[in-house]
C-alpha positions in Angstrom: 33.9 1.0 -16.2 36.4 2.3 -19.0 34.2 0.4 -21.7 31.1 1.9 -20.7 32.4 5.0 -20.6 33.9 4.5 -24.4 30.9 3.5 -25.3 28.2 5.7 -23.4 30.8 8.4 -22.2 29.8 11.4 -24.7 25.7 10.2 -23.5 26.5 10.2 -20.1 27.8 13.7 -20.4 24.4 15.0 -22.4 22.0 13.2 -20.4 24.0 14.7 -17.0 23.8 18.1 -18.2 19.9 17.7 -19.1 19.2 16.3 -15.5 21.0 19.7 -14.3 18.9 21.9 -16.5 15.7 20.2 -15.3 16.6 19.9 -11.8 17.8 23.6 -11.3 15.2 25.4 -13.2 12.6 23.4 -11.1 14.4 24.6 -7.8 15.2 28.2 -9.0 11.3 28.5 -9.6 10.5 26.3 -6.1 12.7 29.1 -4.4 11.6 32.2 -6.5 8.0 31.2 -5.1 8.1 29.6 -1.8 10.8 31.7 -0.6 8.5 35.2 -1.0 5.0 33.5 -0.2 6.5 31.7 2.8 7.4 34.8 4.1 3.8 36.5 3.4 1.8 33.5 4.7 3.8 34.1 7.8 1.3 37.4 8.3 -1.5 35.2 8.2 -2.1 32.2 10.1 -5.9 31.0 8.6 -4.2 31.2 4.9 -0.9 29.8 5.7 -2.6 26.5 7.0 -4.6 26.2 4.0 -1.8 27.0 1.3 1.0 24.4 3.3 -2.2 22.0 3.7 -2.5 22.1 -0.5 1.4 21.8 -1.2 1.4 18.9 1.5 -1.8 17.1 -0.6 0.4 18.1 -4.0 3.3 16.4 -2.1 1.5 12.9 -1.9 0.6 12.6 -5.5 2.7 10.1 -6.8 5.4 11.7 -9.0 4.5 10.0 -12.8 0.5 10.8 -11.9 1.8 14.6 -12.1 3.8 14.3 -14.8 0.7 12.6 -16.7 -1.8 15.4 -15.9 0.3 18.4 -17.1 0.8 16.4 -20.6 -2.4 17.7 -21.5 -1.3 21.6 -20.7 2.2 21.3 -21.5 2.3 18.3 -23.9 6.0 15.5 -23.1 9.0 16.8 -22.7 11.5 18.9 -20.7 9.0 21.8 -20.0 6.1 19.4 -18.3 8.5 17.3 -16.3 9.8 20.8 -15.0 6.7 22.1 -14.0 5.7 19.0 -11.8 9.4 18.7 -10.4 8.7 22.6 -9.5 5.7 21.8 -7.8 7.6 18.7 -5.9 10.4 21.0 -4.9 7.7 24.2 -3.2 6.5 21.8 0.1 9.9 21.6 2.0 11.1 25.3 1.2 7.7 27.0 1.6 7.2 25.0 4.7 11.0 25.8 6.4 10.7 29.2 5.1 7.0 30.2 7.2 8.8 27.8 10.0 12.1 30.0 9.7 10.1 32.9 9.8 7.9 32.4 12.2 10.4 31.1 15.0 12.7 34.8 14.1 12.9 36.6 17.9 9.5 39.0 18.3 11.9 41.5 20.4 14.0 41.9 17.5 11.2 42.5 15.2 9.8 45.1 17.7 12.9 46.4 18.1 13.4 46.8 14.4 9.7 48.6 14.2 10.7 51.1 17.3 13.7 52.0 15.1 11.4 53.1 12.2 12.1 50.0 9.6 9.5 49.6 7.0 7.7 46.3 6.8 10.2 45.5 4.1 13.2 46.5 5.8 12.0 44.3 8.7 11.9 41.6 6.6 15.4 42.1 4.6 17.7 43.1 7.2 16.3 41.3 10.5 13.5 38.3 9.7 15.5 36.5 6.6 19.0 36.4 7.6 17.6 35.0 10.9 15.7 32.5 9.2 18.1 31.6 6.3 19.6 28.2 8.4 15.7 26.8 8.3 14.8 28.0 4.8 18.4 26.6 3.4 17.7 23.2 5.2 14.4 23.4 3.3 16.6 24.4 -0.1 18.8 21.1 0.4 15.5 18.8 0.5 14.2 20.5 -2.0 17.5 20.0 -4.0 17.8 16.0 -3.1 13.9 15.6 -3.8 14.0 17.5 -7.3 18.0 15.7 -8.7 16.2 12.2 -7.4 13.1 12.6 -9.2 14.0 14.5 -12.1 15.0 10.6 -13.3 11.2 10.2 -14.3 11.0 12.7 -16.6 12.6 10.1 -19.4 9.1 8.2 -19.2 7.7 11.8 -20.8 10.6 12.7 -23.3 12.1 15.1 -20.7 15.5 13.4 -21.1 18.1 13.4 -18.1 19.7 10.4 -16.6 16.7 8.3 -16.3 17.1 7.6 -20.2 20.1 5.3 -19.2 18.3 3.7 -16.5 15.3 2.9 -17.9 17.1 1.9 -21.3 19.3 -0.1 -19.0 16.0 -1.8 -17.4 14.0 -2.2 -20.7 17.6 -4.3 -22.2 18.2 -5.5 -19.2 22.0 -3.7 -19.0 23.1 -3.6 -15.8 25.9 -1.3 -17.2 23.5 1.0 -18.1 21.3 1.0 -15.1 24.7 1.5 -12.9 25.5 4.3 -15.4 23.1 6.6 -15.0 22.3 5.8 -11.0 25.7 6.7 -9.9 25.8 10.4 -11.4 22.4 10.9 -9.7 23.3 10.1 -6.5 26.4 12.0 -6.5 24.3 14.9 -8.3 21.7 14.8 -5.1 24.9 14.0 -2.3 27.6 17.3 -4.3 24.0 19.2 -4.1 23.4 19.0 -0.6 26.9 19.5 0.5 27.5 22.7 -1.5 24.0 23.9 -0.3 25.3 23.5 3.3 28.4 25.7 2.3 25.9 28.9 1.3 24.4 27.7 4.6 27.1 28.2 6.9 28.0 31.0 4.6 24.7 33.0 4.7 23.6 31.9 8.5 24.1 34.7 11.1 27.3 34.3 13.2 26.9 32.9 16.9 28.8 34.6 19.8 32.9 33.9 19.5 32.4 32.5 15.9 34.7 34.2 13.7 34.0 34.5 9.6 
């Protein structure tokens, strides 16, 4: 371990920080979409089966086919293997945030129009914080899914630590291979837990909890 870390340690610290960079901006923009058309889909039942039917169909296309199609658009590199790992990452939190949504109390919502809320306060202040434990569990796939595949974007020249497994495979360096598996499993593992933190942090007190 100390010689691979001599020898790859100043990689190991590039190639981490690139798989972060790809990863997070492909879940910032899962959540900055899903989270908002989740929540409007939930007004209509006809669209929302066909929009979650398209991102389930999306879901099944294996992940280096959709890298290879946005080459065309997008050409290799970081920006194309973050549009398809965006795409990856919009199934689990659109589909937890209309299920969130969806499963929120009628009464309260009815309660919440009798005391004059706008459509948007409704939505703010009673439907989301309700549904934040679903939409959050639907964050922390998203997050595992995105870290795990975001190794695939070295076959496009998007960098991250799938450059030292697949240079580990193609040499046949164990070493290597071990080297850059490790940091994404603890990447996807120090993901979900601190995701579960805002969780617990965000979720609505139950009766005799305390903060």
């Amino acid at each position: 371990m100390n010689d691979f870390l001599q020898q790859h340690g100043n990689e190991l610290v590039v190639k981490t920080l690139e798989h972060l960079y790809i990863s997070g901006i492909s879940l910032a923009l899962g959540i900055l979409v899903a989270v908002p058309l989740g929540i409007a889909l939930t007004r209509t039942k006809k669209t929302a089966n066909i929009v979650i039917g398209l991102a389930s169909l999306l879901q099944t296309i294996p992940s280096l086919a959709l890298l290879t199609m946005f080459i065309p658009f997008f050409g290799v590199g970081k920006n194309t293997a973050i549009v398809a790992l965006f795409i990856y990452s919009l199934l689990p939190i659109l589909r937890n945030t209309y299920l969130g949504v969806k499963q929120v109390d009628r009464n309260l919502v009815d309660a919440a129009k009798g005391m004059g809320m706008t459509n948007f306060q409704q939505v703010w202040l009673v439907e989301l914080p309700l549904a934040i434990p679903t939409i959050m569990r639907g964050i922390r796939l998203g997050a595992v899914y995105v870290i795990a595949w975001a190794t695939l974007a070295s076959y496009i020249g998007g960098g991250g630590l799938g450059d030292l497994i697949f240079s580990g495979l193609n040499l046949y360096k164990p070493d290597l291979i071990i080297g850059g598996t490790i940091p994404v499993i603890i990447l996807a593992l120090l993901s979900d837990f601190l995701l579960g933190l805002l969780e617990k942090r965000f979720s609505p007190k139950q009766k005799g909890e305390t903060a």
